[in-house]
N, C-alpha and C positions, 0 to 999 in steps of 0.2 A: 287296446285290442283285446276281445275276448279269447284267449289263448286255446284256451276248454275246448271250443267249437272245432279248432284244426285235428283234423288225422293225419296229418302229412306225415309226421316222423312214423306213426304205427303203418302206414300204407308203404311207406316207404322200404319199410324191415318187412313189412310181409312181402310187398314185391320182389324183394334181393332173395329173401328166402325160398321163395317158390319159382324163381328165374333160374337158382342156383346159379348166377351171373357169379363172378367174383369182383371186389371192390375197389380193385384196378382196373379191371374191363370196365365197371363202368366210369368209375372217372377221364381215361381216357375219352373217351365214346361222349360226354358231355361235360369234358373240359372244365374240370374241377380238381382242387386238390386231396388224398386224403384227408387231411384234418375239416377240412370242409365239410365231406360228406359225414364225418365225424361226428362233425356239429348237426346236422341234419338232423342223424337217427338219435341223438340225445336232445332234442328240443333246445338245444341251446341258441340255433341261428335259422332261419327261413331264406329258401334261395329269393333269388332277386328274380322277375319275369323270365329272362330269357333262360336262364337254368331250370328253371319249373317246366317251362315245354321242352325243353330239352330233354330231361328225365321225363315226361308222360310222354315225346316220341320214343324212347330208349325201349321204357315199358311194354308202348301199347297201349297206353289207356286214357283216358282222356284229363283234361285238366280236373276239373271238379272232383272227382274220383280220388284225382292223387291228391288233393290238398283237405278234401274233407269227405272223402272214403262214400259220396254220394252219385247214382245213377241218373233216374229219370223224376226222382220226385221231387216236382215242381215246387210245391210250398216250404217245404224242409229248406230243398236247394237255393230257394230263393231268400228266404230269411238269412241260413248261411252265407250267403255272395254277400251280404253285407259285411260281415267281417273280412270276404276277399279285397272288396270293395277299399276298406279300411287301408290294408296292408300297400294295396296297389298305389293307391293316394297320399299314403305317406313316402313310397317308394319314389314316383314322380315329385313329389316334392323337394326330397334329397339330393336327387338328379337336376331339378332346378336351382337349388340354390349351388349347388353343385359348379354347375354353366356359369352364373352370374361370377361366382368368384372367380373364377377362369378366364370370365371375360375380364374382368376386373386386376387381374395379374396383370394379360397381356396388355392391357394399358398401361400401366403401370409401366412393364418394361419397354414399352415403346416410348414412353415419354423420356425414362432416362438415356435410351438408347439417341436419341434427339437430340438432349439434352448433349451427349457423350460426343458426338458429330459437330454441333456447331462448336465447341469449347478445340476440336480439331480442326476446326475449318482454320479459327481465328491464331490458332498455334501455327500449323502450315502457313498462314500469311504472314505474320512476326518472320517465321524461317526464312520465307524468301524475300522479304523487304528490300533487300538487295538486288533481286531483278525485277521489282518494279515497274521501271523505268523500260523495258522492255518487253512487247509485247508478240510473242509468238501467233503464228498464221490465225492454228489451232484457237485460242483465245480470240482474232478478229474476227473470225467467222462464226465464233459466239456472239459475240457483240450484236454483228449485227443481225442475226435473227433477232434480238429485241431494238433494232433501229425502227422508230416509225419515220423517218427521214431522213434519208442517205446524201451523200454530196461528197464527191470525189477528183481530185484532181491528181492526172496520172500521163504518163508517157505513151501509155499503150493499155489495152482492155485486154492482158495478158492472164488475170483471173478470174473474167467474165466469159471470154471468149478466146479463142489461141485457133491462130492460122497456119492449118499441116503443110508439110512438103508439095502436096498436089493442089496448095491455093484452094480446098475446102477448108471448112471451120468449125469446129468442134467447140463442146462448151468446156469451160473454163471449171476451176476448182470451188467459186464461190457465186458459181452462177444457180446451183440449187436453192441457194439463201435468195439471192436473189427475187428467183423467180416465185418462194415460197412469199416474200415479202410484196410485189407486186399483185401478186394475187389478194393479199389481204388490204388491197388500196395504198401502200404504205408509197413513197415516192423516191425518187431516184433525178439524181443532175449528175451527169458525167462529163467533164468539163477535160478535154483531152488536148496535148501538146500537139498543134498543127494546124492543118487547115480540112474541110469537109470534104474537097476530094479525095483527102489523103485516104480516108478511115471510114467514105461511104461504102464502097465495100462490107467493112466490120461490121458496119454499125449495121447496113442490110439486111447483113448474117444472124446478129442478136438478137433481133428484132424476128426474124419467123424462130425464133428458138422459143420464145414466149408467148401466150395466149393475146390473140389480135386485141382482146378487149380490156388489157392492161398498157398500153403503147403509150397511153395520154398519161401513164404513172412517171413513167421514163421519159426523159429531154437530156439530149446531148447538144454540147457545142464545143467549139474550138476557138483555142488562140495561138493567136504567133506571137502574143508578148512573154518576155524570156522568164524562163521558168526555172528554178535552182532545183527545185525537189517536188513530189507529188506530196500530196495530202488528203486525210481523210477525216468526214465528220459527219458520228452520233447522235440524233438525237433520238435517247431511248427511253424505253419505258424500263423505268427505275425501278419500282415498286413488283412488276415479274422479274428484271434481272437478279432482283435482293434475294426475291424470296424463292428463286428456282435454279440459282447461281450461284449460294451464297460465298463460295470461295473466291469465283471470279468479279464479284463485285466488292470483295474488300481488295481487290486488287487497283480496283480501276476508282471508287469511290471518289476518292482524292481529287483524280482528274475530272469529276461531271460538272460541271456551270449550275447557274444556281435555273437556268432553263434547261438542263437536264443533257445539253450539250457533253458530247468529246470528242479528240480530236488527234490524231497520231500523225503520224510524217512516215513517210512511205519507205524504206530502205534503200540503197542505191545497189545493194549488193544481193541478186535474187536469191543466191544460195544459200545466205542468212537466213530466209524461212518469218523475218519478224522484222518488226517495226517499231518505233517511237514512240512512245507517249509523248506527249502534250502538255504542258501546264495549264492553266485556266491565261496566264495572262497570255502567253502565246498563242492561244485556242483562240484568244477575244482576235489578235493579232490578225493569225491567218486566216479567219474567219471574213473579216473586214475585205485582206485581201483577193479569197474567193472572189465574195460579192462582187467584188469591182472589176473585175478579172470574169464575169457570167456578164455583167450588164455590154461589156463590148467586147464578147465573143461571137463567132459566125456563128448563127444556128442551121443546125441539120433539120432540112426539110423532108 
């Protein structure tokens, strides 16, 4: 850059001097420090754009003016603007590479910070390997928002559906998932202890809880053959539980089949709040027994 060509530092000392401003007033006023404008009036630094307008509003006077002591004349001014020109282009390009590195940071620490998370995730499941084996409500109603195929066998529809004092019916605690899950086609078999008089009522009730044109996702039926424990079975999508879960799936990992199956046992004690995991060989087990256990139950019509 051709230095010569600028007047800013002499326009600058002639402006303070004939404003009789003082050198506080104006640093205040455009947000600069003394040694700054220090630099200024010895030529040693050039403001950045938005100080340059800032000192020509202070002034009064226009940009051109302040930086190269010129008015209206066009050819002069124009030739000069080149060196503006100059200054401003190497300005923006400072301020870009500027950005890039910034950008280039925050990646950076996002990746460690990623990096920092899963190394905690996998710490937090070594800690609790110990309750494994048990799987709080919390946790099933993760689950099964990534079930794409539900299958349930239970005593009662006490967390889909729950019948108040005055014989209406309210929905249940895991009837959101539910409903979120039949929405997106996903299916549903609930295979309940008794008989279809018992629980047409319920089942009635469930069913206008839900959008009419999800109904053929959901089939219920019932049995009177004798039943020790309810159960429940998974089959999820692995690949979003891993990767949007990943603590609750180093939890459960273990227990999925090699078809993506899992499988828990219901609690007998509702105040416990959780439930059973499964093993795979016991999963194959009750799995079998469902099946045979749907094939000659009453179906609700």
């Amino acid at each position: 850059m051709n230095g010569s060509s600028l007047k800013f530092k002499e326009t600058l000392a002639s402006l303070i001097e004939e404003s009789g401003k003082k050198r506080s007033e104006i640093c205040t006023a455009v947000h600069i420090t003394p040694s700054a404008l220090s630099q200024y009036l010895h030529g040693e630094a050039l403001p950045a754009l938005p100080k340059l307008i800032a000192l020509a509003e202070f002034f009064q006077v226009s940009l051109d003016y302040l930086v190269l002591q010129k008015t209206s004349d066009t050819t002069t001014a124009t030739n000069n603007y080149t060196v503006w020109d100059e200054h401003l282009t190497h300005s923006l390009a400072q301020i870009q590479s500027q950005t890039i590195w910034h950008t280039q940071l925050v990646e950076r620490i996002g990746q460690v910070i990623a990096r920092g998370i899963d190394a905690k995730a996998a710490e937090i499941a070594k800690e609790t390997h110990r309750l494994i084996d048990v799987w709080p409500d919390e946790d099933l109603y993760l689950l099964e928002k990534y079930s794409r195929e539900t299958k349930i066998l239970t005593f009662d529809l006490r967390y889909d559906i729950m019948k108040l004092e005055d014989d209406s019916f309210t929905r249940g605690p895991f009837f959101p998932v539910v409903e979120q899950n039949l929405v997106r086609k996903r299916t549903y078999q609930f295979l309940i202890s008794g008989r279809v008089e018992q629980w047409r009522a319920t089942i009635d009730a469930f069913r206008t809880f839900v959008p009419h044109n999800t109904w053929h996702n959901c089939e219920f039926r019932c049995t009177t053959a004798p039943v020790m424990a309810g159960c429940g079975f998974y089959r999820l999508d692995v690949r979003s539980l891993e990767k949007e879960e990943p603590i609750l799936f180093e939890h459960v990992r273990r227990a999925i089949d090699e078809h993506d199956w899992l499988g828990y046992m219901l609690s007998p004690a509702q105040e416990l709040h959780a439930d059973l995991k499964m093993d795979q060989d016991n999963l194959r087990r009750a799995a079998n027994d469902f099946a045979r256990l749907w094939r000659n139950a009453e179906v609700y019509h």
